[in-house]
SEGUPA-979241 format. One line per field, with one value per residue (C-alpha): x, y, z negated; residue in three letters. Coordinates in nm, 3 decimals, always signed. Layout:
BEGIN
u	X | ...
v	Y | ...
w	Z | ...
res	Ala | ...
END
This chain:
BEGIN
u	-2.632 | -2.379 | -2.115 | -1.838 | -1.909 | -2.022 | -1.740 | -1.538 | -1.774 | -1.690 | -1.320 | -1.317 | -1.529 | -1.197 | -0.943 | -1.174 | -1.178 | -0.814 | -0.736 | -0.940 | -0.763 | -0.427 | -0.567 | -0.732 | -1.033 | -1.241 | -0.879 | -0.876 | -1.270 | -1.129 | -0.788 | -1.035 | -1.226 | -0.920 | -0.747 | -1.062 | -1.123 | -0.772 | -0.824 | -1.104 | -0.887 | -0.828 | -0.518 | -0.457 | -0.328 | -0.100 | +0.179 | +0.095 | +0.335 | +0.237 | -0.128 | -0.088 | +0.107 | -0.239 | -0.456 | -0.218 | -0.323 | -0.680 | -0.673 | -0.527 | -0.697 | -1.033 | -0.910 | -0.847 | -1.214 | -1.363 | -1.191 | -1.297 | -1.647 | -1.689 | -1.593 | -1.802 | -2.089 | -1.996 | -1.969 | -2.258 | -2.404 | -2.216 | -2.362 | -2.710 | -2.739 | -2.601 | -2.848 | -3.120 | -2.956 | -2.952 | -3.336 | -3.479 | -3.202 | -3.121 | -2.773 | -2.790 | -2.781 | -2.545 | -2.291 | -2.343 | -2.273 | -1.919 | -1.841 | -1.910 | -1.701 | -1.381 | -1.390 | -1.427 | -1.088 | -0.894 | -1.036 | -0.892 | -0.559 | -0.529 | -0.630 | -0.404 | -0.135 | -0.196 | -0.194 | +0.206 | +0.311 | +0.429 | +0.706 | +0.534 | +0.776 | +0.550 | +0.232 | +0.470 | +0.559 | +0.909 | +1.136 | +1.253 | +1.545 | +1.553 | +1.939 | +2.025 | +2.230 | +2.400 | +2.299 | +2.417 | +2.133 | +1.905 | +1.931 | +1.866 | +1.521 | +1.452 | +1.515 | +1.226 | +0.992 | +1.023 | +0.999 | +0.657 | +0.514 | +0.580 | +0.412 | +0.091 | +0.128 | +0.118 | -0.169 | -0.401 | -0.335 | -0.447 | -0.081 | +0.068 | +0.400 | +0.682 | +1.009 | +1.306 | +1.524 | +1.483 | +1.776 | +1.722 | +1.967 | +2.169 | +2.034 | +1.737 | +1.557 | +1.660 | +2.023 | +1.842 | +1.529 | +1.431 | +1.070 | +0.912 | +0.564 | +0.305 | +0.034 | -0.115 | +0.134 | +0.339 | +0.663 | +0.519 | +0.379 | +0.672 | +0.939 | +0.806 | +1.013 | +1.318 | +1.561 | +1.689 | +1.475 | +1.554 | +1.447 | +1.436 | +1.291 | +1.424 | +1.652 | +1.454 | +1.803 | +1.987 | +1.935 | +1.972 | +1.653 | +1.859 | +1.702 | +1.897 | +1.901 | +1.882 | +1.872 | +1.767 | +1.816 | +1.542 | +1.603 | +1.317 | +1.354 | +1.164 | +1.040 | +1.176 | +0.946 | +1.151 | +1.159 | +1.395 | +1.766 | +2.004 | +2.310 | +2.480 | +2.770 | +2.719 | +3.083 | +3.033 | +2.856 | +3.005 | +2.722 | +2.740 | +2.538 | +2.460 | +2.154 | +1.889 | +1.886 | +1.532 | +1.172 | +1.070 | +0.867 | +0.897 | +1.176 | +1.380 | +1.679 | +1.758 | +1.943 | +2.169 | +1.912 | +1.997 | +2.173 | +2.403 | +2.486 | +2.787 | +2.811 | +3.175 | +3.234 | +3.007 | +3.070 | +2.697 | +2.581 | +2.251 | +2.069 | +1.757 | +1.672 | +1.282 | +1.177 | +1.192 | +1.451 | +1.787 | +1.639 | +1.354 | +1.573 | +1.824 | +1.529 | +1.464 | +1.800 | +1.849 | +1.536 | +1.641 | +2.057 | +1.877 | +1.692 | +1.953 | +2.187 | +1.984 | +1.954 | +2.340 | +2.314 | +2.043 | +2.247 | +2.575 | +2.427 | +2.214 | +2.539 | +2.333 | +2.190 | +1.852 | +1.651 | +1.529 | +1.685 | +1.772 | +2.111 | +2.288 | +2.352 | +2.541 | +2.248 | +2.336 | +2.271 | +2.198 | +2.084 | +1.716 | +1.437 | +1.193 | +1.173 | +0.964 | +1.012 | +0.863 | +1.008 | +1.040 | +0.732 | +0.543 | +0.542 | +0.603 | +0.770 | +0.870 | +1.176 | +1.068 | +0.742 | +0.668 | +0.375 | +0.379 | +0.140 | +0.122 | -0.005 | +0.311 | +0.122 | -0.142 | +0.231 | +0.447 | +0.205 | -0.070 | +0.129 | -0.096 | +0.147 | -0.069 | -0.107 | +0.279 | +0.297 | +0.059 | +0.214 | +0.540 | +0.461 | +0.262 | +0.545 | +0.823 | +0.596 | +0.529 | +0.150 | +0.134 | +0.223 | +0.085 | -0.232 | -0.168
v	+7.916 | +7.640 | +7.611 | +7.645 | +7.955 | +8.136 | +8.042 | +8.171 | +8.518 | +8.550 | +8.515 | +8.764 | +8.995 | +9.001 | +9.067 | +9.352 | +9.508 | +9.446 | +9.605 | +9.921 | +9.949 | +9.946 | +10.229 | +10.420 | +10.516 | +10.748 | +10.936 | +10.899 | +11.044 | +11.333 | +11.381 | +11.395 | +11.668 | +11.885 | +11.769 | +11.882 | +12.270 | +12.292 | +12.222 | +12.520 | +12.777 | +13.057 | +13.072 | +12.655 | +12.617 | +12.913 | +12.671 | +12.373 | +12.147 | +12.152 | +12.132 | +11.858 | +11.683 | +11.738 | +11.617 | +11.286 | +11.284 | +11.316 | +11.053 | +10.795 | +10.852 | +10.835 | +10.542 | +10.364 | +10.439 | +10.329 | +10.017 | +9.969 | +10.117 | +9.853 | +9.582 | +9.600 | +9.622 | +9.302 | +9.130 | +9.221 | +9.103 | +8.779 | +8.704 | +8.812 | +8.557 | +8.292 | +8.314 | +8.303 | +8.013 | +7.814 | +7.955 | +7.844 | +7.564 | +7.704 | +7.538 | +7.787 | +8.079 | +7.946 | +7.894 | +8.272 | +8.324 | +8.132 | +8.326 | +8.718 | +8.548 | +8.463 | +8.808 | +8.979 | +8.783 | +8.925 | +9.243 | +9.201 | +9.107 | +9.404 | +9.615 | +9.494 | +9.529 | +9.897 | +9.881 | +9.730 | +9.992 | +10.244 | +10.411 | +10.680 | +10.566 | +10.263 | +10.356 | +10.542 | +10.392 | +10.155 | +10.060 | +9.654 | +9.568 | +9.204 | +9.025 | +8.689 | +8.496 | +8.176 | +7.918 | +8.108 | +8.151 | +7.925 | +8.243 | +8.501 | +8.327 | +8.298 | +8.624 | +8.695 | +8.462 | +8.680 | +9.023 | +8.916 | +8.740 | +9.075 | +9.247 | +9.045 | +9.083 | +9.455 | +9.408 | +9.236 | +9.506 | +9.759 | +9.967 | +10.098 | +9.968 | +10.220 | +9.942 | +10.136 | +9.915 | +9.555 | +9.426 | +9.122 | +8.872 | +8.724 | +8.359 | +8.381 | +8.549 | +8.959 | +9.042 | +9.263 | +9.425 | +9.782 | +9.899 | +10.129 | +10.068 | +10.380 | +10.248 | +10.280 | +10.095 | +10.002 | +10.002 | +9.825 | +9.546 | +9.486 | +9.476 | +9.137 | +9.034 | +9.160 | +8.908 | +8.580 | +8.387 | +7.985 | +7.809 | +7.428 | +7.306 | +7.059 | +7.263 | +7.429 | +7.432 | +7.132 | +6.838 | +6.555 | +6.756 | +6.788 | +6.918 | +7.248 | +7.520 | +7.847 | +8.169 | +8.572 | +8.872 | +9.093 | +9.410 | +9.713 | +10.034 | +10.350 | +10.594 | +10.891 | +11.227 | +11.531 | +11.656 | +11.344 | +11.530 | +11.336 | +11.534 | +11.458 | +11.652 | +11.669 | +11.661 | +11.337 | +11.171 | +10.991 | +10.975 | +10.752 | +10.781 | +10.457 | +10.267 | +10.169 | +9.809 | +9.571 | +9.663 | +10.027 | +10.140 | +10.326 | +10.496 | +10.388 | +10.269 | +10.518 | +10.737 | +10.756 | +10.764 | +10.513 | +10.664 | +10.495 | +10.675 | +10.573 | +10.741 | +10.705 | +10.759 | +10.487 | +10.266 | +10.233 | +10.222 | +10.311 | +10.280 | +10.325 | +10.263 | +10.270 | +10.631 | +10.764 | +11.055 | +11.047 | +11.364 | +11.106 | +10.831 | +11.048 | +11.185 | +10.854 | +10.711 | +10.992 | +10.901 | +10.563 | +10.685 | +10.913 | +10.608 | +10.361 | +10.617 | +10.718 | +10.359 | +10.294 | +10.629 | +10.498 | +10.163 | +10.337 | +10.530 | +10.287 | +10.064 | +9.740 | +9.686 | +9.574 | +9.895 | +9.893 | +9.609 | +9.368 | +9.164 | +9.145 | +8.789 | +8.590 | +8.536 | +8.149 | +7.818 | +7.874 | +8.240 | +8.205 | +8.384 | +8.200 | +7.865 | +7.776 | +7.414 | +7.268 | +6.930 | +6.656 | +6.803 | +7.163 | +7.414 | +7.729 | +7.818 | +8.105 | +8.014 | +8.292 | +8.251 | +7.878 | +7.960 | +7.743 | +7.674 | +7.354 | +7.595 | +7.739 | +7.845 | +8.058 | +8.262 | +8.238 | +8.289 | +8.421 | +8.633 | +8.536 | +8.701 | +8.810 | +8.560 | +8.520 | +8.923 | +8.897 | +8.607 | +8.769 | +9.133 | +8.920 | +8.699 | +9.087 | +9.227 | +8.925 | +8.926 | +8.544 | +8.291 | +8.304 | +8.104 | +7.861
w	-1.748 | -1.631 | -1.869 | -1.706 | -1.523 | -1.801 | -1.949 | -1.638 | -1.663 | -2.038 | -1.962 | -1.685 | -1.877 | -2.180 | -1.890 | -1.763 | -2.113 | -2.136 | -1.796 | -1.948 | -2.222 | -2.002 | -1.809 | -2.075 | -1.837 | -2.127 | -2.067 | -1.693 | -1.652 | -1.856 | -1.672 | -1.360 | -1.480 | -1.561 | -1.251 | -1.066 | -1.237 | -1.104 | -0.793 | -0.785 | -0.927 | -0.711 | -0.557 | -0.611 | -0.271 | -0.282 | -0.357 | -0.105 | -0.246 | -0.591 | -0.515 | -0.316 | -0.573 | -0.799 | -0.541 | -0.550 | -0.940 | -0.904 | -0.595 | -0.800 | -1.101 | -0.912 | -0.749 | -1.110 | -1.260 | -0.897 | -0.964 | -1.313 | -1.258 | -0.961 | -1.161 | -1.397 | -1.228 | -0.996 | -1.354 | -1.421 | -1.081 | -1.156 | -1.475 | -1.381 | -1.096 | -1.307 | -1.585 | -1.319 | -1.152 | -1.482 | -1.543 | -1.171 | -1.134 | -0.824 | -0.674 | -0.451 | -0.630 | -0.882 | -0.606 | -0.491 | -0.878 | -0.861 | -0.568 | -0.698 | -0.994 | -0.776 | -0.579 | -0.931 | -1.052 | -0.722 | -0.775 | -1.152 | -1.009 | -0.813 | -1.125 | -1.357 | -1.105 | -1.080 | -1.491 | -1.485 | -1.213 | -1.510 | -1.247 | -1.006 | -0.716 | -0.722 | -0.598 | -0.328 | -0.004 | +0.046 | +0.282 | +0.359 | +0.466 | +0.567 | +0.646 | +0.813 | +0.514 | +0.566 | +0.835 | +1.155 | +1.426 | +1.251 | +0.949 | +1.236 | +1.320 | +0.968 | +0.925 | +1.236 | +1.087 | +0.751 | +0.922 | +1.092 | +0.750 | +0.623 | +0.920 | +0.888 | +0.499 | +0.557 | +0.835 | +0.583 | +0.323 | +0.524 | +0.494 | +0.799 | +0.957 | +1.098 | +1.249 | +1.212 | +1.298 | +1.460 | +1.741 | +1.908 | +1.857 | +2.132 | +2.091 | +1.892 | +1.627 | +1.516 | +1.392 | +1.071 | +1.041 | +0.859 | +0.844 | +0.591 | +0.485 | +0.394 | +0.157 | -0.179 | -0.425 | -0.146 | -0.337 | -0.680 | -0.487 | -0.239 | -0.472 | -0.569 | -0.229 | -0.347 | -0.342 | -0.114 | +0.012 | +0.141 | +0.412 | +0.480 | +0.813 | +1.124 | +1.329 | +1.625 | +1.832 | +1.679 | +1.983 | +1.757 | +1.529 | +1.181 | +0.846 | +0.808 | +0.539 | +0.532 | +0.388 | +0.459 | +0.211 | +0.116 | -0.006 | -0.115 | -0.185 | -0.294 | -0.023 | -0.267 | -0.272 | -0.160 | -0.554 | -0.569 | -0.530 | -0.369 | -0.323 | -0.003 | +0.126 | +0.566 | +0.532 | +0.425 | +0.686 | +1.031 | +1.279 | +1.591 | +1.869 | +2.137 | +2.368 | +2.203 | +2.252 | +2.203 | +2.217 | +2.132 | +2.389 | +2.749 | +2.777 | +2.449 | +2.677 | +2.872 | +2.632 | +2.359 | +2.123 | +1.848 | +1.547 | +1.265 | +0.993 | +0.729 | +0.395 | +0.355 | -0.023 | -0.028 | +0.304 | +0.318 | +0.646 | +0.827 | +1.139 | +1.335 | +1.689 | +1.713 | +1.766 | +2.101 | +2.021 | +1.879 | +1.636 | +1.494 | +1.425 | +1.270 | +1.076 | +0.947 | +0.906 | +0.652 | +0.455 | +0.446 | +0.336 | +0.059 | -0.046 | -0.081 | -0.255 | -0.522 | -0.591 | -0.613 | -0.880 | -1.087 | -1.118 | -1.155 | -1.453 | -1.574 | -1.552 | -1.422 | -1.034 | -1.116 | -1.244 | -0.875 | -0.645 | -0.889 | -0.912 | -0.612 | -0.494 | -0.264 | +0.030 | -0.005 | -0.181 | -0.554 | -0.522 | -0.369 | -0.598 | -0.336 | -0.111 | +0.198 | +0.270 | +0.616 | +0.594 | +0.463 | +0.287 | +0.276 | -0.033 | -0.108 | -0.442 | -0.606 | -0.881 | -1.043 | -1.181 | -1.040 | -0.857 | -0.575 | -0.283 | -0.018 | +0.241 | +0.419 | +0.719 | +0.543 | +0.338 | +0.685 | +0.982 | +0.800 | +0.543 | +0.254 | -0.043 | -0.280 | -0.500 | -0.527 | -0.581 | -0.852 | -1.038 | -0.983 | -1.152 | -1.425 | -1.525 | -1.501 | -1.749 | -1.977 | -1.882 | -1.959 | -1.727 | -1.386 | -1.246 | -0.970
res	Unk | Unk | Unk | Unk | Unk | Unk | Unk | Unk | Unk | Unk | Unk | Unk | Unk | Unk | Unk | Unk | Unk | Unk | Unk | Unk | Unk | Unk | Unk | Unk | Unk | Unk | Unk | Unk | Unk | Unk | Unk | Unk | Unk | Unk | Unk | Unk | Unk | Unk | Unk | Unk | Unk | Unk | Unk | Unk | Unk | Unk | Unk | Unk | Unk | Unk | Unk | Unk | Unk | Unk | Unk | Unk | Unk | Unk | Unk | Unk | Unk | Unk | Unk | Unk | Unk | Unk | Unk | Unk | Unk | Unk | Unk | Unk | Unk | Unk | Unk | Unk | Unk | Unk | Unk | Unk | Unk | Unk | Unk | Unk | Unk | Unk | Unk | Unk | Unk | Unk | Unk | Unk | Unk | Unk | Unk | Unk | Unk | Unk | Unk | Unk | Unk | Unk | Unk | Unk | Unk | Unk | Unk | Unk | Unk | Unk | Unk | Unk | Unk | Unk | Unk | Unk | Unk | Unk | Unk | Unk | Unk | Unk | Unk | Unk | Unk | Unk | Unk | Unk | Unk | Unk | Unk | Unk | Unk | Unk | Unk | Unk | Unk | Unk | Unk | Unk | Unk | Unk | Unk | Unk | Unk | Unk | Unk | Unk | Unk | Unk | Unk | Unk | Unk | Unk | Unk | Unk | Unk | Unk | Unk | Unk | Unk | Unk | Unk | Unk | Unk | Unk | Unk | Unk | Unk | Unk | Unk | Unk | Unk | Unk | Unk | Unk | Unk | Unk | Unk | Unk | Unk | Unk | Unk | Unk | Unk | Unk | Unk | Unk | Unk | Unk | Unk | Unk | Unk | Unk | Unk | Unk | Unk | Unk | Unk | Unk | Unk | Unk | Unk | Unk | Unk | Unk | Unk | Unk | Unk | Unk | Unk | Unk | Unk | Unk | Unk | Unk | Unk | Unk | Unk | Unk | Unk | Unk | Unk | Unk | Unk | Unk | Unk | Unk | Unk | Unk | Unk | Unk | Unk | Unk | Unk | Unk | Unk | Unk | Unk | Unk | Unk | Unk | Unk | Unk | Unk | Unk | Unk | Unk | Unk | Unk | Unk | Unk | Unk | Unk | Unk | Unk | Unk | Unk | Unk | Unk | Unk | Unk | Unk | Unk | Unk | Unk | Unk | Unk | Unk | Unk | Unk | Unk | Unk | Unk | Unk | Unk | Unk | Unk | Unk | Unk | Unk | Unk | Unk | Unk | Unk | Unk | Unk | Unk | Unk | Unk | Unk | Unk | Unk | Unk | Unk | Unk | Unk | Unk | Unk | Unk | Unk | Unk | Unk | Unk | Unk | Unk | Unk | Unk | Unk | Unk | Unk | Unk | Unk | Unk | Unk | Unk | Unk | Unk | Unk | Unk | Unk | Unk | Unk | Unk | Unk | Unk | Unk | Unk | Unk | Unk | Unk | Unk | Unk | Unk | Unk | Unk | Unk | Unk | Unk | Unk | Unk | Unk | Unk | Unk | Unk | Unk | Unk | Unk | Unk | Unk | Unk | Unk | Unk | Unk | Unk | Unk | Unk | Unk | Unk | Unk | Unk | Unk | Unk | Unk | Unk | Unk | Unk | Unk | Unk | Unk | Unk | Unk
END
């Protein structure tokens, strides 16, 4: 066997054992099998809510031996074509051996990701705010240019996409967006974003073609099940009515259908403009309001703002936990964890995050330092 990929095998083999351990899958297979003679017990779906909260259980649980169980055998698929390759000499083969080895190291990222989401509002869905910072229109493009690398990001991850809110700015680029995202740790791998991110590019509106700098906010937050109470008094609320305004389909313009909502206690404010009645996008301004005040409770209590959105920063110079830099040279860096990466199309147009998302939640929970 070539020595460097067995070496490779024998190091992915320790991280698969390690991941196991994490997950305590003897556990799991038996948490399966109770989770399962519940689910056949007369009268299980009498309460609907609660069963479906088991059948959540038993889906992820499932999920985390399928994971493990496919692993294992792609390992041993690896090192059984690489020991032949060495045996016949085959280049060929050997390559197909490196290959099964690199998917089984993604498929090990995404493992050990599900391992460090210890919160059960992470492998729930969450909801992105993104906000032009400083740099004037240039920010409001940014601010576009994020929202779609975050659409595509989403795309390749197979999660679906609901806009809530998007406007179209006067000049160029979107004066905020809101979207929340349904998918399978949603929230645990998104809140990697949280945070400001920089930009540094030649102006696409400055004549004389200046470098310019600038900057968008990112904020995530939990989509919160409805056994999450969030007391809020109606008494509380002001709710505003107006036009729609941007894309959102046939029809979205023609009536009052956009809804803000401000908390006033609080001051914070909410809107959403992308359903096609002013009852849906009330609907979902609420979810979103519910969301972002149980956050402000946790941190109240908690006495510290970054339990779920982190510290909360000027969006300006000296503040960025990531940069994208198109000129003089290209890279993507996170400040974080500096993982880096000369291929800013692939992260911007093709929305190519993972590898950042996995270095970040590696470096939170002191799994070692992150792999280029």
């Amino acid at each position: 066997m070539a020595e460097g990929t067995s070496a490779d095998l024998d190091a992915l083999g320790e991280r698969l054992a390690s991941v196991e351990r994490y997950l305590h899958v003897d556990e799991t297979r038996e948490r399966i099998a109770r989770l399962e003679a519940q689910g056949a017990a007369p009268g299980f779906w009498d309460d609907a809510e609660a069963a479906r909260e088991v059948m959540a259980r038993l889906t992820r649980a499932k999920d985390d031996v399928a994971g493990i169980e496919a692993a294992a055998s792609k390992l041993d698929d690896a090192r059984a074509a690489a020991e032949l390759a060495a045996e016949e000499g085959d280049p060929d083969l050997m390559a197909e051996a490196e290959s099964m080895a690199a998917s089984l190291s993604r498929d090990l990222d995404e493992l050990e990701l599900a391992s460090w989401f210890a919160d059960d509002l992470d492998h729930g869905d969450a909801i992105v705010t993104i906000t032009p910072g400083q740099g004037g229109l240039e920010a409001q493009d940014w601010c576009d240019m994020l929202f779609h690398m975050y659409l595509r990001y989403c795309e390749r991850r197979g999660w679906k996409v609901d806009v809530n809110d998007a406007p179209v700015a006067d000049v160029i680029g979107i004066d905020r967006a809101t979207f929340t995202v349904s998918g399978h740790n949603a929230y645990g791998m998104l809140r990697a974003e949280q945070g400001v991110h920089r930009l540094v590019r030649i102006s696409p509106t400055d004549a004389k073609k200046r470098r310019q700098t600038t900057f968008a906010g990112v904020e995530v937050l939990p989509v919160l099940p409805d056994d999450v109470e969030v007391d809020i008094d109606p008494s509380d609320l002001r709710i505003d009515v107006y036009h729609s305004s941007g894309p959102g389909g046939q029809g979205v313009n023609t009536t009052d259908s956009a809804v803000r909502i401000t908390h006033l206690p609080t001051g914070t404010v909410v809107t959403c403009q992308n359903e096609r009645s002013q009852i849906q996008n009330k609907a979902t301004a609420m979810t979103i309001l519910r969301s972002r005040l149980y956050e402000q409770e946790l941190a109240k209590r908690e006495a510290e703002l970054d339990e779920l959105r982190g510290p909360r920063r000027e969006i300006s110079f000296g503040s960025q936990v990531r940069s994208y830099v198109l000129y003089p040279y290209q890279l993507v860096k996170d400040l974080r964890t500096e993982h880096e990466t000369g291929r800013v199309d692939d992260v911007i147009q093709g929305g190519d995050l993972d590898p950042f998302i996995v270095a970040y939640h590696r470096w939170a929970t002191g799994g070692g330092s992150p792999r280029a």
